[in-house]
C-alpha positions in Angstrom: -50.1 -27.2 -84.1 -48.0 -28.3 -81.5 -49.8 -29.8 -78.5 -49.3 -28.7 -75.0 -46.9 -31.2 -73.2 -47.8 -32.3 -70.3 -47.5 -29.9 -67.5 -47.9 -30.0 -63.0 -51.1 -28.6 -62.4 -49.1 -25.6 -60.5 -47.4 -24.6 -64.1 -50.4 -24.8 -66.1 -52.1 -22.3 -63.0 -48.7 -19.9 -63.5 -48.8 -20.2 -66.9 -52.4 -18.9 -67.1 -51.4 -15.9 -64.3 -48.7 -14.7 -66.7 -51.0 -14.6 -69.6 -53.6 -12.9 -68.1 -51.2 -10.5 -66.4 -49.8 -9.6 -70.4 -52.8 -9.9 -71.9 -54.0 -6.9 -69.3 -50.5 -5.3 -69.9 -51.7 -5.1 -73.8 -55.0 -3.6 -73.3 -53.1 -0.6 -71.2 -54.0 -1.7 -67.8 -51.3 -2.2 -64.9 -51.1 -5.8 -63.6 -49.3 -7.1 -60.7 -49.3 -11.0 -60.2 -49.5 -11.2 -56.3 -47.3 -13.5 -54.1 -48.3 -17.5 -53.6 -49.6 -16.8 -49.9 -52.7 -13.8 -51.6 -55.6 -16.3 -50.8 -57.8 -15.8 -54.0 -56.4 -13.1 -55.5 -53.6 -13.9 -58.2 -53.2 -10.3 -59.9 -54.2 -6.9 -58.6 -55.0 -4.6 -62.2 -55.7 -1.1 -62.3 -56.1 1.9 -64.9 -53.5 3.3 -66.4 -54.3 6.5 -64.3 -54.6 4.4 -60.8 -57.8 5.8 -60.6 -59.6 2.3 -60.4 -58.3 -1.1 -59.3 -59.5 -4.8 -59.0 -58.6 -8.2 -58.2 -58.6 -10.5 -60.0 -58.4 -15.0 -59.3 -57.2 -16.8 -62.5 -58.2 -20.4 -63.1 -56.5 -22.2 -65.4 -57.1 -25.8 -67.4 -56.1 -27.1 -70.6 -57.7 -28.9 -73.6 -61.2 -27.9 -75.9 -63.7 -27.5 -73.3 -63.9 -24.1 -71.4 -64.6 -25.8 -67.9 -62.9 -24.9 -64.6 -62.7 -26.5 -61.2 -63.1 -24.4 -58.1 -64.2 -25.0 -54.4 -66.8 -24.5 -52.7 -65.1 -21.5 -50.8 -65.7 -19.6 -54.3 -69.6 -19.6 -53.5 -68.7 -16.9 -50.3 -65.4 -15.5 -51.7 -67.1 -12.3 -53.9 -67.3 -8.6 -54.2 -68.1 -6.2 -56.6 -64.4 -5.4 -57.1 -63.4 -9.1 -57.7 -63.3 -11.2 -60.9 -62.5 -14.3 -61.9 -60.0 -14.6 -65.3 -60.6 -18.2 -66.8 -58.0 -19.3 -68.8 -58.3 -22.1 -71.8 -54.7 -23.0 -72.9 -55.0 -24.6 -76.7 -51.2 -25.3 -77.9 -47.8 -23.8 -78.3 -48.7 -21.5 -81.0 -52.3 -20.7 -80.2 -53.3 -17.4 -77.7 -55.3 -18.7 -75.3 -58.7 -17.8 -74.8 -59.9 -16.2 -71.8 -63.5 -15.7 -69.9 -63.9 -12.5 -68.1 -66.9 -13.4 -65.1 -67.5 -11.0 -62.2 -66.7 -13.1 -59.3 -70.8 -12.4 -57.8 -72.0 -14.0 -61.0 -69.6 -16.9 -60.4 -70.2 -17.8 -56.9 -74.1 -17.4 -58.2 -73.9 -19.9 -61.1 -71.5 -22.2 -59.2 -73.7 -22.4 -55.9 -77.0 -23.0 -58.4 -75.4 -25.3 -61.0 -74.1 -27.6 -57.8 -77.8 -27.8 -56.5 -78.9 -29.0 -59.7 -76.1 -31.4 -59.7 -76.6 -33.1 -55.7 -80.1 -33.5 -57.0 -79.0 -36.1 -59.9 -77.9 -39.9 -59.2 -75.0 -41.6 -60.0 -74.0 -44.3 -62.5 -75.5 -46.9 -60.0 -78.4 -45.4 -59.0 -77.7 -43.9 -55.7 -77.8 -40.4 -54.7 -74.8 -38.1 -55.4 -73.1 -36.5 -52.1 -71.7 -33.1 -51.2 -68.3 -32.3 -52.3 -66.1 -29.5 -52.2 -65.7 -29.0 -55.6 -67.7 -26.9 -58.2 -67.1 -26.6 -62.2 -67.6 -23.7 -63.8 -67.8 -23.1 -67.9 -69.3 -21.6 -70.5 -70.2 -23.4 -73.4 -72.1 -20.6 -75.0 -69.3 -18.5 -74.6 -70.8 -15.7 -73.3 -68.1 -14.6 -70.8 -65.3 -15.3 -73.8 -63.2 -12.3 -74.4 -65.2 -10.2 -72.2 -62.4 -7.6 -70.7 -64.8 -4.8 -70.5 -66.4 -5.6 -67.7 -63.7 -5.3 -65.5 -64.3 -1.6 -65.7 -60.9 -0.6 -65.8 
């Protein structure tokens, strides 16, 4: 397998946009990759017969683990019509994999999961302090692959 070369952080994002957008195209959905200035909403997607439609925010990283950066705006940013694509790029020749989270269950986990975290210590000892970042994954993969709940 031919490994990923090294990539801007902005081409790794569009690169997982585009993917998500054909993988969508694929499964017989309409997808629209919005413009750069669509805060938090990368691709609109509907049915086939326009008679539902969501949003959709892609996050995309690169290597073995499926873990994902976001901010802490993610915790607010969430609605029954919006969902989060999470996008694992492997290598040249590989598909990606993809994790299909509703955007409430996001902002839940990341918002709990960064609790647990401020409660820890750091290397030396001292407590950790608030920052705007949150991680997201999935080790168990139980959002892997998990187009159906878009509802679409």
């Amino acid at each position: 397998m031919t490994d990923l070369p090294h990539l801007e952080s902005t081409l790794v994002g569009v690169a997982g946009e585009y993917f998500v957008a054909a993988e969508l195209s694929l499964r017989g959905y309409l997808a629209s990759i919005t413009l750069r200035n669509s805060r938090g909403i990368d691709i609109i997607a509907s049915s086939a017969d326009a008679s539902k439609s969501v949003s959709i925010q892609v996050k995309t990283s690169k290597g073995k683990a499926p873990s994902w950066i976001l901010s802490k705006s993610s915790e607010n940013f969430s609605s029954a019509s919006h969902f989060y694509v999470f996008v694992l790029l492997k290598s040249l020749e590989t598909r990606p994999d993809f994790f299909v989270a509703p955007s409430i269950a996001v902002a839940r986990y990341i918002s709990t999961t960064h609790r647990e975290w401020l409660k820890g210590s750091k290397r030396d000892g001292t407590q950790r302090q608030d920052t705007n970042m949150r991680k997201f994954d999935d080790p168990e993969g139980q959002h892997r692959e998990r187009w159906d709940v878009l509802g679409l």
